[in-house]
N, C-alpha and C positions, 0 to 999 in steps of 0.2 A: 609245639608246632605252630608257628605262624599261618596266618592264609597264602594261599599261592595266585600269584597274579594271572591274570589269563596270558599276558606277555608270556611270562611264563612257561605256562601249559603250552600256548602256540607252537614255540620254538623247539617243542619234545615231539622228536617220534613215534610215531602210533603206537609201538610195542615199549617205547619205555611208558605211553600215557598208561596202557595195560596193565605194566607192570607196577604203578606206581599205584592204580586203583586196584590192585588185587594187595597191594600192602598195605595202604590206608584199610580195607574193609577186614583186613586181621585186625590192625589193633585196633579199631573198633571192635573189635568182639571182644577182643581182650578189657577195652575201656568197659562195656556191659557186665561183663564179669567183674571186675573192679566196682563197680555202680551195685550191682545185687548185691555181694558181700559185703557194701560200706568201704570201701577204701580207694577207691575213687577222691583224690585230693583237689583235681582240678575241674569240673562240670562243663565250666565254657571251651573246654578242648573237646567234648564232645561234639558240641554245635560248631566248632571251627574245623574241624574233621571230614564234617556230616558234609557242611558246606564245599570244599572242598576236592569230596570225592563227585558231587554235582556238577563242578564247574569240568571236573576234568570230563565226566561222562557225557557231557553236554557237548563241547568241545571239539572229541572223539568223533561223535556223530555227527559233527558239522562238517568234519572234515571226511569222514567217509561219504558221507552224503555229495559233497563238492566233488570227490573224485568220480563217482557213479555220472552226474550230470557232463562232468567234461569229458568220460571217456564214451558216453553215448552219444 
């Protein structure tokens, strides 16, 4: 999984950004379990992951937040 550009993230609907951070934080668990048991192959797709599900979370609320301000 490559990093995802905030371009990107922008240009994504609130419910696909949802939908994309409720599958990122699966297989992060899946990657954790992979990491206990040793078979975890790759480490830095954890931290490109991690990263990642931040930007989109981050994002998310910037843009909820935008809409709260303009509709008040």
């Amino acid at each position: 999984m490559k990093a995802m550009k905030v371009e990107e993230i922008r240009k994504m609907a609130a419910e696909e950004i949802r939908t994309k951070i409720a599958e990122s934080r699966d297989e992060m668990r899946i990657f954790r379990f992979q990491q206990v048991t040793g078979q975890l192959t790759d480490p830095s797709r954890m931290r490109t992951l991690r990263r990642n599900i931040a930007r989109m979370v981050t994002i998310l609320r910037e843009t909820e937040e935008r809409a709260v301000v303009e509709g008040a």
